[in-house]
N, C-alpha and C positions, 0 to 999 in steps of 0.2 A: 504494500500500500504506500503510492506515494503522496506527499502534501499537493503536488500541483505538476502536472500533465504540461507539454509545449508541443504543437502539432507545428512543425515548419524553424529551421534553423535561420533565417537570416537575418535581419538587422534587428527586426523584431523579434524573432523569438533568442536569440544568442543570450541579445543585452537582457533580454528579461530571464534567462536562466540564470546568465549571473548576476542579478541581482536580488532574486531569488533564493539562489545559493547562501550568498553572502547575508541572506535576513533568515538563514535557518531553517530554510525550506529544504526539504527532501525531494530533488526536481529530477523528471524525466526530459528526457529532449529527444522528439523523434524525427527525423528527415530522410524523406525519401532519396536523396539526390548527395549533395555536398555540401559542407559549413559552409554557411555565409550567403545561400541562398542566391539570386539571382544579381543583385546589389555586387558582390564580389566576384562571381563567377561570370557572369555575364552582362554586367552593366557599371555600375559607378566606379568601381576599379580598374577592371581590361580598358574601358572609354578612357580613362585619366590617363593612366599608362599609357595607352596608344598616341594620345594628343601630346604626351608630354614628349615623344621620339620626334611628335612632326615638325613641336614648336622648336626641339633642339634645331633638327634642319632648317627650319626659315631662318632662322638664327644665321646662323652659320653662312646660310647665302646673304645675309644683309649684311654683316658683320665688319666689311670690309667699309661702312658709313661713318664705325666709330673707332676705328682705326686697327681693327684684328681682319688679320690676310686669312682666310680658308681655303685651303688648295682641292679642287675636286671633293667638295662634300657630296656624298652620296649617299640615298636613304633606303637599308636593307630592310625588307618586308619582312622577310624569315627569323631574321634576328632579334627585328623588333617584338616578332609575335614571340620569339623564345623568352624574350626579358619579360615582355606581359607575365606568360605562366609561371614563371620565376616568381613572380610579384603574387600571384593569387595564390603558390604552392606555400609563399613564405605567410603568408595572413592568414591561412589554412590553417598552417599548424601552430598559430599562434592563439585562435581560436578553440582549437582542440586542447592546448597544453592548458589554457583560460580556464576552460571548462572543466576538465580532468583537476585542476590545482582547486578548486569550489567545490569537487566532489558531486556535479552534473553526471548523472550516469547519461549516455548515448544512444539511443536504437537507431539504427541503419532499415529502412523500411516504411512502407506506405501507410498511413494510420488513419482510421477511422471511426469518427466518434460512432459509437453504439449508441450512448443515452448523457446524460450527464454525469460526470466522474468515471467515466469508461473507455478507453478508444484500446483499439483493437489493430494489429500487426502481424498480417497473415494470418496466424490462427490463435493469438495469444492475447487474451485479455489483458489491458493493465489499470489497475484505477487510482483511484485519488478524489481527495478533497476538491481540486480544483482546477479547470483545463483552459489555456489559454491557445485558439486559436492563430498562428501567424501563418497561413496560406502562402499569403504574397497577389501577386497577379503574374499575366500574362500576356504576350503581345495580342493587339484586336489585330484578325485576317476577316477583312471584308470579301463577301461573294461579289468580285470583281472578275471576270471572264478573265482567263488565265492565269488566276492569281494563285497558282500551282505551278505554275510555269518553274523550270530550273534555275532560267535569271531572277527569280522574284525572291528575297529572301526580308527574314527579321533582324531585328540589331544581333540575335543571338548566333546566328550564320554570318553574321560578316565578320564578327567581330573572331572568325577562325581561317578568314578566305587565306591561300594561299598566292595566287595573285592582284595584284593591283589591277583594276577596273580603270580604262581608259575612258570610259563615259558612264558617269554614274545620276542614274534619277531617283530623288530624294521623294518620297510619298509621305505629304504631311511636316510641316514648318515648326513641330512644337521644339519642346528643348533637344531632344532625339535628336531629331533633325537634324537643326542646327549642329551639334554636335561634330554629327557624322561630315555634315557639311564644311564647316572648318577643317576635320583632320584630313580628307582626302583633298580639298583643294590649297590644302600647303604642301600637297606632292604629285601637283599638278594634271590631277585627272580633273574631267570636264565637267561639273556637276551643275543639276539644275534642280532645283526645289519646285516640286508642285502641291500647293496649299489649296484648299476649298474655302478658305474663310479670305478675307479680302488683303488681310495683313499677316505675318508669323506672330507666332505664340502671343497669341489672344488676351493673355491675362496681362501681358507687359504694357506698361505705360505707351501709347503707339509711338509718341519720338523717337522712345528708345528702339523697338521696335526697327521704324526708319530708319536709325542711326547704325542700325547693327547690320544692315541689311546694306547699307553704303561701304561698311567696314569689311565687306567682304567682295570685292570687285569681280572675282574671280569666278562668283557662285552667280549664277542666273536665277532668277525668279520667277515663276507662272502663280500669281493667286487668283481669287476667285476664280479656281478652274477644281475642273472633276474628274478624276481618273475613269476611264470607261471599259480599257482593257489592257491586260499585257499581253505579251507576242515575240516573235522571233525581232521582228523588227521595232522594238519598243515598249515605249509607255504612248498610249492614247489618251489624249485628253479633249473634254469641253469646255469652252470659257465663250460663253452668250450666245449660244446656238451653231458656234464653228468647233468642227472638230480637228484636234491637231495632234501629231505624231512627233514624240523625241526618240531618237535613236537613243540607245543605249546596252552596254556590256551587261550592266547588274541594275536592279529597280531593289532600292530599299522602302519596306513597309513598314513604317512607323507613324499611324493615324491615335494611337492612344494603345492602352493597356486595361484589359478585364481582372477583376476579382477572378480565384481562383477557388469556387465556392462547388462545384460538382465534385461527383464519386465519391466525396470524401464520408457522405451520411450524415451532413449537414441537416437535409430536411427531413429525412426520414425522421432525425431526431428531435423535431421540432426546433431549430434554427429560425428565428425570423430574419430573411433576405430579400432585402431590396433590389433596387436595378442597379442601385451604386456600390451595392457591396452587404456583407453584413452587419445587422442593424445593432448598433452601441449607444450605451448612453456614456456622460464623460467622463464616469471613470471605468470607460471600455467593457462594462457589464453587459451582455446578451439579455436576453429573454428568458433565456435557459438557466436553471441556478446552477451557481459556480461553476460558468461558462462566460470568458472573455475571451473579445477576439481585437487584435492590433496590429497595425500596418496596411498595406496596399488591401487585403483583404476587407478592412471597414469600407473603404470608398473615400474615408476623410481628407486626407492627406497624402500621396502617393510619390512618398518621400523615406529616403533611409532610415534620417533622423528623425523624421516624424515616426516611423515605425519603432524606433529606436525610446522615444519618449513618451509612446502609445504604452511598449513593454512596461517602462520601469510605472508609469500611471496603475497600468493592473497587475503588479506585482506589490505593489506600496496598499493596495487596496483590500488585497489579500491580505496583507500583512495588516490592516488596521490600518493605517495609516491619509492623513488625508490628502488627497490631490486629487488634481480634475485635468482635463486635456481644454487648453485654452489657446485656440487656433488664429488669432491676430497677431501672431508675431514671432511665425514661422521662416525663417530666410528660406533663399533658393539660389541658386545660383545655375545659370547657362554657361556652360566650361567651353564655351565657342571662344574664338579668335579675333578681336579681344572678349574678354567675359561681359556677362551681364548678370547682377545680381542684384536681389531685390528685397524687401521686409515691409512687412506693413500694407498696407492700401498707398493704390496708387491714386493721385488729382480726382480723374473721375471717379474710381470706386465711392472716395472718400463724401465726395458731390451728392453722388445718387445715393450716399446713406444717409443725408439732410445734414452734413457739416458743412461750417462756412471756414473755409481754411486761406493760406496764406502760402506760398512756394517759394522757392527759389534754387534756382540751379546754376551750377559756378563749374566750369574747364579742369578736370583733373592736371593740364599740364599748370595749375597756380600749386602743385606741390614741387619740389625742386626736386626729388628724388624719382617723382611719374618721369618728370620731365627728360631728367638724363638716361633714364633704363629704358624708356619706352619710347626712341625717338620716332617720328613719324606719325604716331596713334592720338588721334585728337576722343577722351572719354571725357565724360560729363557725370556729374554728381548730384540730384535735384532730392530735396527737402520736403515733405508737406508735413505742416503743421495746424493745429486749430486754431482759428484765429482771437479768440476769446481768451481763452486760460494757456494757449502756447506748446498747450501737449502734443509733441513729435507722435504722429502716424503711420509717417510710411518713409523709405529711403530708396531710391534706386539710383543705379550704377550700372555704369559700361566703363571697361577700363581692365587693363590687364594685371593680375592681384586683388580685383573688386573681389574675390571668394575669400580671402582670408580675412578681407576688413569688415564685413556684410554683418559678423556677431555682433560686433558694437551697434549696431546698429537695434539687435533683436533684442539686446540689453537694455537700450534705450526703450523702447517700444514698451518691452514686456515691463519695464518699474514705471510707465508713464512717465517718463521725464519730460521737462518742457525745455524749450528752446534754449531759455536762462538758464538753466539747469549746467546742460551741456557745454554753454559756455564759457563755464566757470571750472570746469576739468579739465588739466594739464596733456594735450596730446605728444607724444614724443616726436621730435625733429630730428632729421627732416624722412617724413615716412608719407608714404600716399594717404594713409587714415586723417591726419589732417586737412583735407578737401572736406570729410563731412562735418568737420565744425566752421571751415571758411564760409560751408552755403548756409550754414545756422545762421554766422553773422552780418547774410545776406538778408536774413527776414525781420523787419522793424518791427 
């Protein structure tokens, strides 16, 4: 008998075994696949890794701007892919030793809840007090004619290709996208983005938005257009009644990500699920007693770290303990070329929830150390605050390093701090996080 059951190893269920562990919980942890779940195996890590070989190479070709000669930089596919799996094999077992040193015991194997405090592995009952579902999600494949085709793949296929794509069409503008889209066009294959919605990634401030989409010369754009089919000779598209043809080696499909709520005996076991995912209230409690579910699998948030602090919310709840999951001041960050990163409500969000607020947006190159690291890259730093009481709402950012300064930000957010607030704290010089208290004392 254990205190509490974890269906799914990754961001979500890892963080919440050990912290589980470490509060005296007797924890199981069951995953069909490998630690770290989707997030390390197949997405936030391999992506980082990969971009992080491409941005060495542009480097390298620019490099001769700020006075460093590079003689025939060339950029090895194979190699890179081996340094990736190096990188997931060493987080693996860094995860595993994690776990093992907390006294997490492990099952290898598919699990399914039977009832509440029961899930089942092959043929083996296991129970407990208390089961926290962490699923995850998986890519959406739209019934798009050919969308079976050998060239059509998901971020989780490309991210193993062994060669480089000389025309590659990007399906859907969101962060994915982007992504993908920066690391292959800093090695100079042909890529074009085709978005349904009128802009890329919908939730960002549309400037930004704009600005990111200019930062990227190399990457062609089609929005407001429709994918229709794929083919030997392409991606098909519509945009206002004309249909059009891009060539292309590889079409990546990255339109969103599904809750991964089937076979597992979800409903069977009375699960209530929605269209967005399994239904929580905020301290990640189900319908079912002593049944929690956190991460991509809620619908809430489809974020690492959000899964990550969905865990530790229903393991602190278990444990007695109080906390809630409070979703206004979540960062995010687009690891595109330059990044974009973001906290809070953007201008309109802020608008359309009846605030009367106050902006302002100031040039990352007014830090002296953007300016010398980052020659060329014109990022922007913009503010929204309440215009009333001064309390900081939202931040975003374009700019390369915007992901490591993006917390400050969620710090702000999350204590309500006001503009005065901010003002009066010592940023360290000369570092690029000083931009977002220049556009504070941008706001009167």
């Amino acid at each position: 008998m254990y205190d509490l059951i974890i269906l799914g190893a990754g961001p979500g269920g890892y963080v919440a075994a050990e912290r589980a562990a470490a509060g005296g919980l007797k924890t199981l942890l069951i995953e069909k696949d490998r630690l770290g779940g989707v997030c390390l195996n197949a997405g936030c890590i391999p992506t980082k890794t990969l971009l992080s070989a491409a941005k060495t190479y542009a480097h390298a070709l620019e490099a001769e701007s700020i006075g460093v000669t590079v003689k025939e930089a060339v950029f090895h596919l194979d190699k890179a892919m081996a340094w990736k799996a190096r990188v997931i094999e060493t987080l693996q077992k860094g995860i595993a030793a994690m776990l093992k040193r907390g006294g997490v015991e492990v099952v290898q194997g598919e699990g399914r809840l039977v009832k509440p405090g029961t899930v089942r592995v092959d043929r083996t009952d296991y129970q407990a007090k208390s089961v926290i579902i962490a699923t995850g999600s998986s890519s959406v494949v739209p019934p798009i004619p050919g969308v079976k085709h050998p060239k059509v793949v998901t971020s989780t296929e490309l991210l193993n290709i062994a060669e480089m794509p000389k025309k590659l069409v990007i399906v859907g503008g969101g962060i994915i996208g982007m992504e993908f889209a920066s690391f292959f066009s800093m090695l100079s294959a042909e890529v074009t983005v085709v978005e349904m919605m009128d802009e890329i990634i919908p939730a960002l401030d549309r400037e930004f938005a704009l600005a990111l989409r200019k930062a990227l010369p190399k990457v062609s754009f089609e929005l407001g257009a429709k994918v229709q089919e794929f083919s030997d000779a392409g991606v098909g598209y519509s945009r206002g009644g004309q249909k059009n043809l891009i060539p292309a080696d590889l079409a990546l499909l990255c339109i969103g990500r599904r809750p991964n709520t089937g076979g597992m005996g979800f409903e069977e076991a009375g699960l209530e699920i929605t269209k967005t995912g399994v239904k929580t209230d905020e301290c990640m409690r189900t319908n079912l007693p002593g049944v929690y579910a956190v991460g991509d699998v809620t619908g809430r948030s489809l974020l690492a770290h959000s899964a990550s602090r969905m865990g530790e919310i229903a393991v602190n709840t278990i444990l007695g303990k109080k906390d809630r999951w409070r979703g206004n001041a979540i960062p995010w960050v687009v690891f595109s070329t330059p990044e974009v990163a973001g906290c809070g409500m953007t201008e309109a969000e802020a608008l359309a929830k009846g605030y009367e607020v106050v902006t302002a947006k100031v040039p990352m190159r007014l830090s002296g150390r953007y300016l010398a690291e980052h020659p060329g890259e014109n990022g922007v730093c913009k503010v929204v605050a309440e215009k009333s009481g001064g309390v900081i709402l939202g931040v975003n950012m374009l700019g390369t390093g915007c992901s490591e300064i993006i917390a400050g930000a969620a710090l702000m957010i999350e204590s309500e701090l006001r503009v005065q607030d901010v003002k009066e704290i010592v940023f360290p010089h000369p570092t690029v996080s000083e931009v977002m208290r220049e556009a504070l004392f941008e706001i009167k």
